[in-house]
VMD Tcl script that builds the backbone (N, CA, C; Angstrom):
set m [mol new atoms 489]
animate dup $m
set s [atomselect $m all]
$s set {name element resname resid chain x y z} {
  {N N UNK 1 A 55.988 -16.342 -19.550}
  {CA C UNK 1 A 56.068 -14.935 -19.252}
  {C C UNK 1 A 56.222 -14.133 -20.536}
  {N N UNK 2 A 57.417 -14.172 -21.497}
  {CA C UNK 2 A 57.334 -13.709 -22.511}
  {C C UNK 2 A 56.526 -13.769 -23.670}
  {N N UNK 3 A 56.123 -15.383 -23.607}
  {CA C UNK 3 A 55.560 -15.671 -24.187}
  {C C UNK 3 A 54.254 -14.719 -24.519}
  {N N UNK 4 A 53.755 -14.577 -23.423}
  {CA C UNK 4 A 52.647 -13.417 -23.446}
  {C C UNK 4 A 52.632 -12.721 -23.984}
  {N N UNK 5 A 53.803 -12.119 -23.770}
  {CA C UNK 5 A 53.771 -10.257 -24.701}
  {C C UNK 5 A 54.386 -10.432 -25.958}
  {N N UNK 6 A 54.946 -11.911 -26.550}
  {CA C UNK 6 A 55.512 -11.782 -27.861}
  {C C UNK 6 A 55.212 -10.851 -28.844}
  {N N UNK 7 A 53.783 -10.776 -28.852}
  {CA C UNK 7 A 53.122 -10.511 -30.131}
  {C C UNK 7 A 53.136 -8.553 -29.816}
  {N N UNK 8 A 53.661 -8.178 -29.041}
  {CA C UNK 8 A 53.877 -6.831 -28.691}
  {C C UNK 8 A 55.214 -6.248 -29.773}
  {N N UNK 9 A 56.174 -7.566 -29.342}
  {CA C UNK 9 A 57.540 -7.174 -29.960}
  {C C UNK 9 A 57.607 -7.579 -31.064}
  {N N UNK 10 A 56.768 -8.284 -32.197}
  {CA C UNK 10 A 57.152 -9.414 -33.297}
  {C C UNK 10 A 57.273 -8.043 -34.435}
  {N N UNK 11 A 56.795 -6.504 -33.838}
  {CA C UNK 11 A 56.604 -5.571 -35.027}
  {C C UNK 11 A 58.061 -5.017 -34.505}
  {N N UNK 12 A 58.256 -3.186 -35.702}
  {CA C UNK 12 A 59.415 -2.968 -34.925}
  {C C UNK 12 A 58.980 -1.832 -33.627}
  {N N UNK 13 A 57.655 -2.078 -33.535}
  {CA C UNK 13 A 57.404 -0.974 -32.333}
  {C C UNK 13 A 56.306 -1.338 -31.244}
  {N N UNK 14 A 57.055 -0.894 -30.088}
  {CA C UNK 14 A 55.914 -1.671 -28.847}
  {C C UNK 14 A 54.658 -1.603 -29.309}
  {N N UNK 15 A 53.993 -0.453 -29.196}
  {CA C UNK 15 A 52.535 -0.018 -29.385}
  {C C UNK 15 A 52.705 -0.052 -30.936}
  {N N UNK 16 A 51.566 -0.184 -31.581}
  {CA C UNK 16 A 51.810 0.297 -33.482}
  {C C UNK 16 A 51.895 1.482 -33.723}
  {N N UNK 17 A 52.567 1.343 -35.519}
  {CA C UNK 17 A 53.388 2.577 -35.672}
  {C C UNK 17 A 52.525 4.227 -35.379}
  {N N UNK 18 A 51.371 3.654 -35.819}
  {CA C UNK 18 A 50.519 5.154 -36.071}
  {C C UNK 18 A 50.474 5.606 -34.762}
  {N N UNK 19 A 50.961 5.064 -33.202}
  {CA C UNK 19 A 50.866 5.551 -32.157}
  {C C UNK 19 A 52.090 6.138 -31.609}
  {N N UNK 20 A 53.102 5.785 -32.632}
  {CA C UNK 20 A 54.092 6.903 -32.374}
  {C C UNK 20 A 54.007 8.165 -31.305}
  {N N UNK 21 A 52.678 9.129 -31.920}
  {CA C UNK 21 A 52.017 10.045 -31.444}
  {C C UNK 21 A 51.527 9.673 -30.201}
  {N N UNK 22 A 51.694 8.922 -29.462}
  {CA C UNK 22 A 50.474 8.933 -28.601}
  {C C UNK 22 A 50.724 9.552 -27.183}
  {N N UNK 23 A 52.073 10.211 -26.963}
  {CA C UNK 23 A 51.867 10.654 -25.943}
  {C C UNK 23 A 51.259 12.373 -25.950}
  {N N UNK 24 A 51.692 12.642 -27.025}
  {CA C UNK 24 A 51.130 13.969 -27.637}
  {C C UNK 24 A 49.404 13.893 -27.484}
  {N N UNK 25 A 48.962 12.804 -28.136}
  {CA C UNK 25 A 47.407 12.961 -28.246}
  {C C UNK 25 A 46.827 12.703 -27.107}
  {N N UNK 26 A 47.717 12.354 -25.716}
  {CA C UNK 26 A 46.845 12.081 -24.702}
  {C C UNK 26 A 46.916 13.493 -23.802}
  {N N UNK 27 A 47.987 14.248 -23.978}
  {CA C UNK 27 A 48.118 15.614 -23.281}
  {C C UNK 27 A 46.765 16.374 -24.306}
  {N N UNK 28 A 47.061 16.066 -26.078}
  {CA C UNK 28 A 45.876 16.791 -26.136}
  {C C UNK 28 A 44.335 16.499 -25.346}
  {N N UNK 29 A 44.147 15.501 -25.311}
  {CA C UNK 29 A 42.963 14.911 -24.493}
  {C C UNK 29 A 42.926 15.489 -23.626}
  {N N UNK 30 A 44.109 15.536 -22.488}
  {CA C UNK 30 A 44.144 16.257 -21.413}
  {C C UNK 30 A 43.353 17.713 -21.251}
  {N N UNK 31 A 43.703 18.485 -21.993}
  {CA C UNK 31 A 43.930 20.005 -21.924}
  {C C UNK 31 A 42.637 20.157 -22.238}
  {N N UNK 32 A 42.043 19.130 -23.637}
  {CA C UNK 32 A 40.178 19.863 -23.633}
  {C C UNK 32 A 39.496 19.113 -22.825}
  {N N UNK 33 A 39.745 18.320 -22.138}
  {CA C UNK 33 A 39.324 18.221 -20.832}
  {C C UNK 33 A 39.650 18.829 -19.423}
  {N N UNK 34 A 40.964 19.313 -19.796}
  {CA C UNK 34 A 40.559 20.458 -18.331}
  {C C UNK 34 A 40.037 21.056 -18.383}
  {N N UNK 35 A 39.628 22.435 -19.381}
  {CA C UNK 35 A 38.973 23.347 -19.379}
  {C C UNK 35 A 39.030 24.204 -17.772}
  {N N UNK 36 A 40.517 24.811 -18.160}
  {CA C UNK 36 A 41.019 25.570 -17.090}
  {C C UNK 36 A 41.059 24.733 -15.847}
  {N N UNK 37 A 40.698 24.059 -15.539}
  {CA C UNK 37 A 41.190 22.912 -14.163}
  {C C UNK 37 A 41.959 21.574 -14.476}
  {N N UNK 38 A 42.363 20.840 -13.848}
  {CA C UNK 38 A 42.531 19.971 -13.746}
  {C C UNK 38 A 41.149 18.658 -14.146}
  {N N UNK 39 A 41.669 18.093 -15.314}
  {CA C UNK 39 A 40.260 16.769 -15.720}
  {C C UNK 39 A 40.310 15.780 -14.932}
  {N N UNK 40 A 38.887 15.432 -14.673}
  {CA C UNK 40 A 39.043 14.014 -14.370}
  {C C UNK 40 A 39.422 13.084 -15.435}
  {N N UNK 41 A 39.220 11.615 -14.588}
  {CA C UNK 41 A 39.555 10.522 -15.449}
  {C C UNK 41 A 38.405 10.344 -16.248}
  {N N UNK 42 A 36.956 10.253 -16.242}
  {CA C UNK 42 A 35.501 10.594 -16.620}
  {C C UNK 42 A 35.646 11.434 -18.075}
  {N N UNK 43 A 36.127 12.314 -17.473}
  {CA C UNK 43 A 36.352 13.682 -18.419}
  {C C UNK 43 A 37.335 13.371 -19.558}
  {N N UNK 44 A 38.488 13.162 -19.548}
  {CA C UNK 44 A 38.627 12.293 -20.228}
  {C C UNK 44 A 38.508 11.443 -21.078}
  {N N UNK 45 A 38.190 10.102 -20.286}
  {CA C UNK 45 A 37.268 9.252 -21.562}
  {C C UNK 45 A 35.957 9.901 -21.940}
  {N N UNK 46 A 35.264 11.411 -21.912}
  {CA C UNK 46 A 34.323 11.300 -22.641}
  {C C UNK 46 A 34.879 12.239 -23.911}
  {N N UNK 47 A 36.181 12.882 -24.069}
  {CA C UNK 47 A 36.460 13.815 -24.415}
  {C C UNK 47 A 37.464 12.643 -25.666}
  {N N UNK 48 A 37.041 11.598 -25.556}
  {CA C UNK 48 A 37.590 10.367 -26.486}
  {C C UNK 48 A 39.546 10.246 -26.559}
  {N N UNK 49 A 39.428 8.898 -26.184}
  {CA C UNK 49 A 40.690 8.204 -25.887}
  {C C UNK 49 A 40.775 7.423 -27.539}
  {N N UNK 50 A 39.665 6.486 -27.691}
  {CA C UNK 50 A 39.932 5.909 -28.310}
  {C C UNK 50 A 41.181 4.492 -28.208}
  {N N UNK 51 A 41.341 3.886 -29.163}
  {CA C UNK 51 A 42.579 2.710 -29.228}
  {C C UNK 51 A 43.598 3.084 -28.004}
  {N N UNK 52 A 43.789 4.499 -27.804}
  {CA C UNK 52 A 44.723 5.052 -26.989}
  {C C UNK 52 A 44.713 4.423 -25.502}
  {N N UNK 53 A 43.172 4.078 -24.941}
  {CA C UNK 53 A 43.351 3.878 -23.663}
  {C C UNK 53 A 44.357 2.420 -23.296}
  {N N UNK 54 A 44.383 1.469 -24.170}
  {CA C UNK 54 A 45.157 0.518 -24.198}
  {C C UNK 54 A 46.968 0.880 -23.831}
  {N N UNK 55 A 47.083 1.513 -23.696}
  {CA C UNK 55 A 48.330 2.129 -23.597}
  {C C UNK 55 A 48.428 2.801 -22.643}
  {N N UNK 56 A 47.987 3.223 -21.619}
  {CA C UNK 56 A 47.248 3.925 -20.645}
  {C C UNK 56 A 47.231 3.373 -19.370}
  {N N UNK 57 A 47.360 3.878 -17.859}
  {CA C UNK 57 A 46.801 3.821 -16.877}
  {C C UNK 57 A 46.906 4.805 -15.886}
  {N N UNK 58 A 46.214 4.463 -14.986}
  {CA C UNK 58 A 45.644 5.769 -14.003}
  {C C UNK 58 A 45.557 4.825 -12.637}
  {N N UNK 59 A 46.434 5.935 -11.538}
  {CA C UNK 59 A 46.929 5.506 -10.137}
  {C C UNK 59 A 46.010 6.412 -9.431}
  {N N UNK 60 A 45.528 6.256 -8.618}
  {CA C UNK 60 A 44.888 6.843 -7.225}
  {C C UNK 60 A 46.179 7.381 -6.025}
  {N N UNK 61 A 46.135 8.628 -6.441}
  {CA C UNK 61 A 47.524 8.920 -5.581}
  {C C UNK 61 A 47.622 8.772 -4.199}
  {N N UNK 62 A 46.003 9.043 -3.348}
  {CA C UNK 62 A 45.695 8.835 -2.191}
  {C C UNK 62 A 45.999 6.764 -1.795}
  {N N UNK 63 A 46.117 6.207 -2.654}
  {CA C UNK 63 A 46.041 4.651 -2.022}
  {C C UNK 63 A 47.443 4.380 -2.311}
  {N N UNK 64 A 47.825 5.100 -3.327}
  {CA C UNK 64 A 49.329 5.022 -3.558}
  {C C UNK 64 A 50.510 4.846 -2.486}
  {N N UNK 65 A 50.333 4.296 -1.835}
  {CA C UNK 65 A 51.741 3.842 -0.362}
  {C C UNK 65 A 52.630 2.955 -0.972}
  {N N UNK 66 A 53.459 3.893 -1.396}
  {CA C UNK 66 A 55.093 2.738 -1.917}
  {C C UNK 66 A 55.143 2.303 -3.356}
  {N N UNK 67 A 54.010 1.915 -3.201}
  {CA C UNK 67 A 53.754 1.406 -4.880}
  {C C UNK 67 A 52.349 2.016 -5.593}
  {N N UNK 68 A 52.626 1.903 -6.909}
  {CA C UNK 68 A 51.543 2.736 -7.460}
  {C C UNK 68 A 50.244 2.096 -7.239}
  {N N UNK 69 A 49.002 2.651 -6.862}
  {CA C UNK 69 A 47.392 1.537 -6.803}
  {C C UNK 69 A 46.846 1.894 -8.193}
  {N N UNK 70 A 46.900 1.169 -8.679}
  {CA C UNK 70 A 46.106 1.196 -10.479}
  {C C UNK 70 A 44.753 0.973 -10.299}
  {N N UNK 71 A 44.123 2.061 -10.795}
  {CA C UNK 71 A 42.121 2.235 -10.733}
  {C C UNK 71 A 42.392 1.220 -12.325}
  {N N UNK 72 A 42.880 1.784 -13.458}
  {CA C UNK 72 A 42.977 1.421 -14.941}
  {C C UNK 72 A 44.236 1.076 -15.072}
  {N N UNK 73 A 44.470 0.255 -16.180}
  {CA C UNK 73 A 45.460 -0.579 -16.956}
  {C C UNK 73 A 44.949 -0.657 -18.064}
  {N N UNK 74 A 45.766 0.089 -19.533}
  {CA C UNK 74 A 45.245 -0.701 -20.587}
  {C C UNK 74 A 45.460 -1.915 -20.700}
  {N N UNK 75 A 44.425 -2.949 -21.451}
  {CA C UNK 75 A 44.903 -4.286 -21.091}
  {C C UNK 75 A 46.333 -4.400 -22.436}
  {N N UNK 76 A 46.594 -3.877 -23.468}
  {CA C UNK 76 A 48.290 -4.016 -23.797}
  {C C UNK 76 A 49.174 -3.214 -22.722}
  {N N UNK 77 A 49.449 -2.578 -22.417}
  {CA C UNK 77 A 49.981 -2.110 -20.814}
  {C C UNK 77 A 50.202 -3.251 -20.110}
  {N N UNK 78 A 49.149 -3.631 -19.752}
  {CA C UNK 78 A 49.209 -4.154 -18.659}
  {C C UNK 78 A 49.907 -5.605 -18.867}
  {N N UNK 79 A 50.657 -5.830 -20.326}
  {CA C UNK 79 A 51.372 -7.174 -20.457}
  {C C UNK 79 A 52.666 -6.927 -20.317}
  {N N UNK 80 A 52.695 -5.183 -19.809}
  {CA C UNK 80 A 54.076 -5.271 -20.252}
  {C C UNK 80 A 54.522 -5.393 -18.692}
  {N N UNK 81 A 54.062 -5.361 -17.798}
  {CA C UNK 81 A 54.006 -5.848 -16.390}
  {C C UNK 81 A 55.492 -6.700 -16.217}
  {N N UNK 82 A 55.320 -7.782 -17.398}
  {CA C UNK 82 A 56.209 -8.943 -17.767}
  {C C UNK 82 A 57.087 -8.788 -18.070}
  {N N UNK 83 A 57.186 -8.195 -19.160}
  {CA C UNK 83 A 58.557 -7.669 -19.548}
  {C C UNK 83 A 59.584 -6.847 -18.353}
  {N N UNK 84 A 60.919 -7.258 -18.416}
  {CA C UNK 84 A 61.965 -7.024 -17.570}
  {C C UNK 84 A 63.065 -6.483 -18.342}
  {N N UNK 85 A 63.445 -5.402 -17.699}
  {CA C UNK 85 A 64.973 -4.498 -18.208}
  {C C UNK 85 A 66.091 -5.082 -17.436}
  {N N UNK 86 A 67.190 -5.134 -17.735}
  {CA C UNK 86 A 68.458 -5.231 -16.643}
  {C C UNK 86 A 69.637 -4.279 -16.613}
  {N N UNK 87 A 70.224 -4.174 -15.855}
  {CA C UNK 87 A 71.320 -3.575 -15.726}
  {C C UNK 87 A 71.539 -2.951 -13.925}
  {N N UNK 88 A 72.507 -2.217 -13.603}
  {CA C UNK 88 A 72.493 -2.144 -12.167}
  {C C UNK 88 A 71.445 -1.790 -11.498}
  {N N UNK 89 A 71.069 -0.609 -12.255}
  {CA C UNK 89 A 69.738 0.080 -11.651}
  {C C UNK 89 A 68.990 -0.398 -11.855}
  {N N UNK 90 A 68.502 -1.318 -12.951}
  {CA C UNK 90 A 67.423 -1.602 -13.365}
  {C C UNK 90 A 66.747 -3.025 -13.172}
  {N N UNK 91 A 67.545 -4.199 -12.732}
  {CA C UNK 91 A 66.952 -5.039 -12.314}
  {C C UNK 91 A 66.062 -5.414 -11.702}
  {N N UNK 92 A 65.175 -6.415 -12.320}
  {CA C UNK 92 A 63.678 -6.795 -11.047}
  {C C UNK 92 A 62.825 -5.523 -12.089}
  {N N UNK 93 A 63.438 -4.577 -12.477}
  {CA C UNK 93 A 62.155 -3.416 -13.043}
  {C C UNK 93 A 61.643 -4.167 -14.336}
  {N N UNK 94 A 59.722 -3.687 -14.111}
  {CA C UNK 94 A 59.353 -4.312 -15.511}
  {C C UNK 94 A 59.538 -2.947 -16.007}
  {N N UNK 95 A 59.190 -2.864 -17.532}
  {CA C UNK 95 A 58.793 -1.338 -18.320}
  {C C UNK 95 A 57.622 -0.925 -17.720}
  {N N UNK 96 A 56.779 -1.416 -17.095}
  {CA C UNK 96 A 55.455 -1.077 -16.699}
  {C C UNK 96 A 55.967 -0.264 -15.608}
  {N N UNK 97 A 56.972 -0.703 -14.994}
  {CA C UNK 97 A 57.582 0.042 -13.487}
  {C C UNK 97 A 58.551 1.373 -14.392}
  {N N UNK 98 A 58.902 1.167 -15.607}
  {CA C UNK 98 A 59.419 2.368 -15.576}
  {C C UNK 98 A 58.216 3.252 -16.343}
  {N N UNK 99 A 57.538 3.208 -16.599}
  {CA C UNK 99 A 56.557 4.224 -16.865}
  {C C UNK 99 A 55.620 4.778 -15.929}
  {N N UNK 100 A 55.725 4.166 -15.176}
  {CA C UNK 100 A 55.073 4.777 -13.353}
  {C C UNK 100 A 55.661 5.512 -12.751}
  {N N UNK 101 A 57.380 5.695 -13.093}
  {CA C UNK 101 A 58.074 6.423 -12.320}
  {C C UNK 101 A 58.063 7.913 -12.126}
  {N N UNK 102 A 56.943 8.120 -12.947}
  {CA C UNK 102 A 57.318 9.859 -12.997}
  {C C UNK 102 A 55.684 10.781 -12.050}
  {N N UNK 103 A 55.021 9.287 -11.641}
  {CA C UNK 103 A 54.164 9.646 -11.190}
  {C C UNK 103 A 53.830 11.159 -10.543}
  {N N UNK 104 A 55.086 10.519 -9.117}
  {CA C UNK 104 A 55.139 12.133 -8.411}
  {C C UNK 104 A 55.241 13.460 -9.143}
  {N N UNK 105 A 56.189 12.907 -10.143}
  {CA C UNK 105 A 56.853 14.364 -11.158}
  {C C UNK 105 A 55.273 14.902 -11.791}
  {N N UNK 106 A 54.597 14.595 -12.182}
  {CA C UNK 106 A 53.073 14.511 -12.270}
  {C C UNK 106 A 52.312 15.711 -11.521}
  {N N UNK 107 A 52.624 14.874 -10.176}
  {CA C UNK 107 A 51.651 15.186 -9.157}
  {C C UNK 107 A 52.409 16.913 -8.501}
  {N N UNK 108 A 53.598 17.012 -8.668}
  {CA C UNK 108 A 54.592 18.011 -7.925}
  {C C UNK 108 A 54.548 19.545 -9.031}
  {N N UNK 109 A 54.598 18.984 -9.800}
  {CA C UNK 109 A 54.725 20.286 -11.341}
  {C C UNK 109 A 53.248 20.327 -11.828}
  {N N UNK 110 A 52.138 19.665 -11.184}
  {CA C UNK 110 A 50.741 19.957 -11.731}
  {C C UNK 110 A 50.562 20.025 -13.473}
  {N N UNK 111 A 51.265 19.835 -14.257}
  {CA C UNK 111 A 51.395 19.480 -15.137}
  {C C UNK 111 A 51.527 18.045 -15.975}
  {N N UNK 112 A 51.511 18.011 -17.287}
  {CA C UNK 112 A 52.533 17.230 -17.589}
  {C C UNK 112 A 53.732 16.885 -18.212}
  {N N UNK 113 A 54.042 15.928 -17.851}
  {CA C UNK 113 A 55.922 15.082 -17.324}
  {C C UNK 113 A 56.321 14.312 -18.666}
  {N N UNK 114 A 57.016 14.528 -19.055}
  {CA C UNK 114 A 56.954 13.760 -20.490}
  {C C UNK 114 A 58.407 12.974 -20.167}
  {N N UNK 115 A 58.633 11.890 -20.314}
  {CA C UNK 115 A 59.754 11.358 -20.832}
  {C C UNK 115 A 60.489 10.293 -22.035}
  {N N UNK 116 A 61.612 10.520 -22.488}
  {CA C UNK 116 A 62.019 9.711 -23.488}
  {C C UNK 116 A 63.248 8.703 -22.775}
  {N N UNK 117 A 63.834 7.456 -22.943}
  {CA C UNK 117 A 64.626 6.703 -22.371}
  {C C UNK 117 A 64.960 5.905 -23.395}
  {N N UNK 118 A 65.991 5.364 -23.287}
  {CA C UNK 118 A 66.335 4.349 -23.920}
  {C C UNK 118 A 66.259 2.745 -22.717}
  {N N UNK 119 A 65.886 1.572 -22.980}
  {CA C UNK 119 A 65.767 0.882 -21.751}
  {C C UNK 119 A 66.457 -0.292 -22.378}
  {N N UNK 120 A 67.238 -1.372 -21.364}
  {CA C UNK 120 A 67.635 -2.817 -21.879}
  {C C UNK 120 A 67.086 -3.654 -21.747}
  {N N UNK 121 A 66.545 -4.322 -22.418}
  {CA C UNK 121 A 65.523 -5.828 -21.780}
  {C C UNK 121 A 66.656 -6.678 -21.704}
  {N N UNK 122 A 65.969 -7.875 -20.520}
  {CA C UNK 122 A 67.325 -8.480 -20.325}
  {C C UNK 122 A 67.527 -9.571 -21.690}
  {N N UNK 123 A 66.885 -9.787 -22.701}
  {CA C UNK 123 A 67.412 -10.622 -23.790}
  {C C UNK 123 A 68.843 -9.403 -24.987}
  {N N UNK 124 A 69.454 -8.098 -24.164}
  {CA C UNK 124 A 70.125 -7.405 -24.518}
  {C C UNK 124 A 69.567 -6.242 -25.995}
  {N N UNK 125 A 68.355 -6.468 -26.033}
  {CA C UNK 125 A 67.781 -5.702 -27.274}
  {C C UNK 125 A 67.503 -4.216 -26.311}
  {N N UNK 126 A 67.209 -3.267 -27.036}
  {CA C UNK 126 A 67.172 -1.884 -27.024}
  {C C UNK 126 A 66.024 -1.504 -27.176}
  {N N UNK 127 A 64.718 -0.656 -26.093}
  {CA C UNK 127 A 63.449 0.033 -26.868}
  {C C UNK 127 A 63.527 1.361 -26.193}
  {N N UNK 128 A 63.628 2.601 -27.347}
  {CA C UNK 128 A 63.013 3.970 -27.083}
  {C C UNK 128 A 62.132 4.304 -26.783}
  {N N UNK 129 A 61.606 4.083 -25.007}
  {CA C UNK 129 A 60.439 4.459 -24.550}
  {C C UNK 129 A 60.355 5.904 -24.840}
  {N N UNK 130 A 58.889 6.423 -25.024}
  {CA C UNK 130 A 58.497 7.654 -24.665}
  {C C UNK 130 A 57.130 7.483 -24.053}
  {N N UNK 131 A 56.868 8.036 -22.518}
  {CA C UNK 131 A 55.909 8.437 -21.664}
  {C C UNK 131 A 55.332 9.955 -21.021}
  {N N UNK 132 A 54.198 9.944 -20.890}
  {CA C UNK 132 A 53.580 10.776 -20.337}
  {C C UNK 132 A 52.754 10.874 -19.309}
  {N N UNK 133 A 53.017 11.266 -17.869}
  {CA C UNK 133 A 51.966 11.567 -16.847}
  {C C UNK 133 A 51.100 12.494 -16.544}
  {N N UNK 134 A 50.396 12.960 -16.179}
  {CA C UNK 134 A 49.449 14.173 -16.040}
  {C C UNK 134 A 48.443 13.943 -15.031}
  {N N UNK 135 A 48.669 15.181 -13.930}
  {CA C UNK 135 A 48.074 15.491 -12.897}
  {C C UNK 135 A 45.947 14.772 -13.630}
  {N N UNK 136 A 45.222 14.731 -12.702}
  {CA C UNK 136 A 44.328 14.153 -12.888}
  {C C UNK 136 A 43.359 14.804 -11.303}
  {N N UNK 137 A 42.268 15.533 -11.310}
  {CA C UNK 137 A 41.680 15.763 -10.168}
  {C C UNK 137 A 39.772 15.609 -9.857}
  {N N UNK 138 A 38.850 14.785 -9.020}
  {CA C UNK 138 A 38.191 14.501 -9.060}
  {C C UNK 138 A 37.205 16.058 -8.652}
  {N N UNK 139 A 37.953 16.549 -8.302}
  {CA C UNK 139 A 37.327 17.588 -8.219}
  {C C UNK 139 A 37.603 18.880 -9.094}
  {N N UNK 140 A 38.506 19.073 -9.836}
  {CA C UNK 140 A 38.840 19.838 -10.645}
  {C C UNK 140 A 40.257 21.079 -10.170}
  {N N UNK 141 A 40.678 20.476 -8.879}
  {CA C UNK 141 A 41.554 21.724 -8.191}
  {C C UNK 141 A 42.434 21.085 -7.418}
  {N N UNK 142 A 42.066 19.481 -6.713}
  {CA C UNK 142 A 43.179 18.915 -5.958}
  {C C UNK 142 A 43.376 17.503 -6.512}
  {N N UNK 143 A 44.524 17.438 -6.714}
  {CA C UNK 143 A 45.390 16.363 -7.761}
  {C C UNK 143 A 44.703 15.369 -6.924}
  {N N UNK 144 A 44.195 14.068 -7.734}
  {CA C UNK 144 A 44.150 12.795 -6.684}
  {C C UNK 144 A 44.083 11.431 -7.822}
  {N N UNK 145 A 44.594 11.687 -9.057}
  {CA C UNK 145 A 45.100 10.750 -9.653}
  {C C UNK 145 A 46.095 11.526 -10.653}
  {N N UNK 146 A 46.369 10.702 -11.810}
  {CA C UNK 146 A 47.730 10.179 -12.151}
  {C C UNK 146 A 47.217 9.836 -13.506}
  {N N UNK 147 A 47.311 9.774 -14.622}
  {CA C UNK 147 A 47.189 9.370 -15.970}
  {C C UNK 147 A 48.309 9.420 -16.731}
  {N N UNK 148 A 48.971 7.953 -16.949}
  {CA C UNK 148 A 50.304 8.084 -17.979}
  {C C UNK 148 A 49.806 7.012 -19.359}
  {N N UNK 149 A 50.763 7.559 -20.256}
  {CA C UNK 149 A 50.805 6.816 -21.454}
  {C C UNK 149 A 52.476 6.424 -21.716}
  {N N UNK 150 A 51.843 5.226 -22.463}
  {CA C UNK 150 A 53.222 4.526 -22.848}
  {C C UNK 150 A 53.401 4.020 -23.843}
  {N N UNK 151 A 54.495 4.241 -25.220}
  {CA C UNK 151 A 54.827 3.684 -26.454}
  {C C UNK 151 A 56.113 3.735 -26.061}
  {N N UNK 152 A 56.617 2.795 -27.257}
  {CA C UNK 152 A 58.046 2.521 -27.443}
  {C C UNK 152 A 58.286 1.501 -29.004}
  {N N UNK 153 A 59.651 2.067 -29.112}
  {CA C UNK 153 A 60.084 0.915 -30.460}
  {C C UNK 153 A 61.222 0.444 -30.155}
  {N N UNK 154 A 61.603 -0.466 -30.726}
  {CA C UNK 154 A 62.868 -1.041 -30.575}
  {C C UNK 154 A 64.278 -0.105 -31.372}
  {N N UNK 155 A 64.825 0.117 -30.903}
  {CA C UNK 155 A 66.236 0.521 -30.858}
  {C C UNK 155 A 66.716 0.051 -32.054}
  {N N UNK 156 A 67.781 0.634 -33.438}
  {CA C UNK 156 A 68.155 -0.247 -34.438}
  {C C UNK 156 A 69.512 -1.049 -33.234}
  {N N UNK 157 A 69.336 -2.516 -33.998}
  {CA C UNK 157 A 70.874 -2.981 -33.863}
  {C C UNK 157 A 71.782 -2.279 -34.063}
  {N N UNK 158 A 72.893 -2.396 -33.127}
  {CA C UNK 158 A 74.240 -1.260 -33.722}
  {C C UNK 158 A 75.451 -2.539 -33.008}
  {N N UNK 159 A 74.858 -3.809 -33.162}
  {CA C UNK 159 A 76.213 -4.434 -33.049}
  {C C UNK 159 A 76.775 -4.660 -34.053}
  {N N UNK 160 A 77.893 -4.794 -34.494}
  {CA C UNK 160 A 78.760 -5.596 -35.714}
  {C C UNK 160 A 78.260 -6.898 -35.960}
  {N N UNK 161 A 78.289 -7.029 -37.364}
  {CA C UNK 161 A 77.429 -8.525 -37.783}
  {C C UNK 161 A 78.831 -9.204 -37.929}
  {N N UNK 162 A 78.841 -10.403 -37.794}
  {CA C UNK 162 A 79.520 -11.335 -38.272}
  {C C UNK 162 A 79.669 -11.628 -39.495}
  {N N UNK 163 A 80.371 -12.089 -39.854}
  {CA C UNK 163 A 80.600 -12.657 -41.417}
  {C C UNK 163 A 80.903 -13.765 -41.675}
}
mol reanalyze $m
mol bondsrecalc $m
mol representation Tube
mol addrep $m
């Protein structure tokens, strides 16, 4: 399981550093692709994603019952599926589940939802997610997907070292 996504964490940041930015550059994407409406997903990738879409996915809000229905997954995204946080609330959640969460917030404010978190994986290390959702419409006026992005870095250590 971990094994998989090692090579995600071996740097000090989920996604690489130069994507820091990336939830910023996908709202920009957003906006010259609305062109006063709501963009599609089409619209979008022609309005260039780039490396970005890897980081990326897009829910069909109409199939959406309970759980999110993913049209896209970037395929780095989509390893983080694996990865698991713990704590009361958070158990059983991958990071992939917490970057879905703001879906509705998305879909309700017709905008987009930005969030920053701090999350625990259960090996007790620390990553500063930051995500972004944004309304998404096939027709240009009624919401019917979902487009979020996802980076993160690891948290500095702040335990006491031994001696």
């Amino acid at each position: 399981m971990l094994s998989d996504v090692s090579e995600l964490f071996n740097a000090p940041v989920a996604a690489p550093a130069r994507d820091r930015r990336l939830t910023r550059r996908v709202v920009d994407v957003w906006a010259r692709a609305a062109r006063g409406q709501f963009p599609s997903w089409e619209a979008m990738q022609a309005a260039g994603l780039g490396d970005d879409k890897d980081w990326m996915f897009v829910v069909d809000c109409e199939k959406s019952i309970g759980f999110p229905y993913f049209v896209y997954v970037g395929d780095r995204l989509a390893k983080l599926a694996d990865v698991f946080l713990c704590g009361a609330d958070e158990f059983g959640l991958s990071l992939l589940d917490k970057a879905t969460a703001d879906i509705a917030a998305a879909q309700e404010s017709a905008a987009p939802h930005f969030r920053e978190e701090t999350l625990v994986l259960c090996d007790g290390r620390r990553i500063l997610m930051r995500a972004v959702t944004a309304p998404l419409a096939d027709d240009g006026t009624t919401v019917s997907h979902v487009v979020g992005a996802v980076n993160g870095r690891f948290a500095p250590d702040i335990r006491p070292q031994k001696n």
